[in-house]
C-alpha positions in Angstrom: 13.6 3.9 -10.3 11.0 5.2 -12.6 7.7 3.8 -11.8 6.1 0.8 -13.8 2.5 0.2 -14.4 0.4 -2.7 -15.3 2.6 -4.8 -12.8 0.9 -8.1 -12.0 0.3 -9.3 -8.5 2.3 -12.6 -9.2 5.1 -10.5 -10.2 5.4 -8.3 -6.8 8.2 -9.3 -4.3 8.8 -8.3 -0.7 9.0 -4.8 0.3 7.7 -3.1 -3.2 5.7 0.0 -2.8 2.8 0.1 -4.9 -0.1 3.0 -6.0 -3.4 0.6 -5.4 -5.6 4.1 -6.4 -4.8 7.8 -7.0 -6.1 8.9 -3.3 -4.0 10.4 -0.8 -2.6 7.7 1.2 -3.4 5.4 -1.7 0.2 3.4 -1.9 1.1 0.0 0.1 4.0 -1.3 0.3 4.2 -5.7 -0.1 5.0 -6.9 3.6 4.2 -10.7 2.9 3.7 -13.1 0.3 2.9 -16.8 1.6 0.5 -19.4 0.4 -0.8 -17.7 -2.8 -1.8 -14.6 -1.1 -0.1 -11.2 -0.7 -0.6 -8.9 2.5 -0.5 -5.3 2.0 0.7 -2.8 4.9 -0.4 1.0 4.7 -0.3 4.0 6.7 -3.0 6.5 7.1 -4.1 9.4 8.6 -7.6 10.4 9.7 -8.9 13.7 11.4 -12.0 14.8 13.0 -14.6 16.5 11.7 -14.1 19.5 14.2 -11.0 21.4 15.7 -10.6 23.8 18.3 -7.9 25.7 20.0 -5.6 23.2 19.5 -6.1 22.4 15.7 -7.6 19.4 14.8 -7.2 16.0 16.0 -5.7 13.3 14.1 -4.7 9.9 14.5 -2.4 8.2 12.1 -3.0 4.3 11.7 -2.1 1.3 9.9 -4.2 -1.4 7.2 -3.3 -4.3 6.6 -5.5 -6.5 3.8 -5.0 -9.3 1.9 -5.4 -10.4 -2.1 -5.2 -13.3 -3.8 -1.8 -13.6 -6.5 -4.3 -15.1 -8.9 -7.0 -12.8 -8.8 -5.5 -10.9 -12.1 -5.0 -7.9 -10.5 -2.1 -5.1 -11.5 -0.7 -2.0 -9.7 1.5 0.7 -10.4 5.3 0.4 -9.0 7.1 2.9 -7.3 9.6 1.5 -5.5 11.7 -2.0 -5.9 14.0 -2.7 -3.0 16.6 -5.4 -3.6 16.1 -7.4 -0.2 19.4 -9.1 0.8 
């Protein structure tokens, strides 16, 4: 699928993967939509500021936020699974 931009907020459905900025780890992916409001789910990584022998540590964790499907907002599409 090629990706689509200036996609709405009301139009996203369950499971699409959207860019919400052009950082590194800066893609969700739509994990519910309920009540006028769409929750987001995205992985990241962090590391510390330090490493030794080892390398560096990181730690990979996961955000979840919220928006409103009124709040006018559009993304970039990169991905549109066709849930069963």
């Amino acid at each position: 699928m090629e990706t689509i931009k200036g996609v709405k907020y009301s139009e996203l459905q369950l499971a699409d993967v959207v860019v919400l900025s052009e950082i590194v780890y800066g893609t969700a992916t739509v994990k519910q939509i309920k009540d006028g409001t769409i929750t987001f789910f995205r992985p990241y990584v962090h590391t510390e500021d330090f490493s030794y022998t080892g390398g560096v540590l990181c730690f990979v964790g996961i955000e979840e936020f919220t928006v409103s499907v009124d709040s006018g907002g559009e993304v970039e599409l990169l991905e549109r699974k066709g849930l069963k």
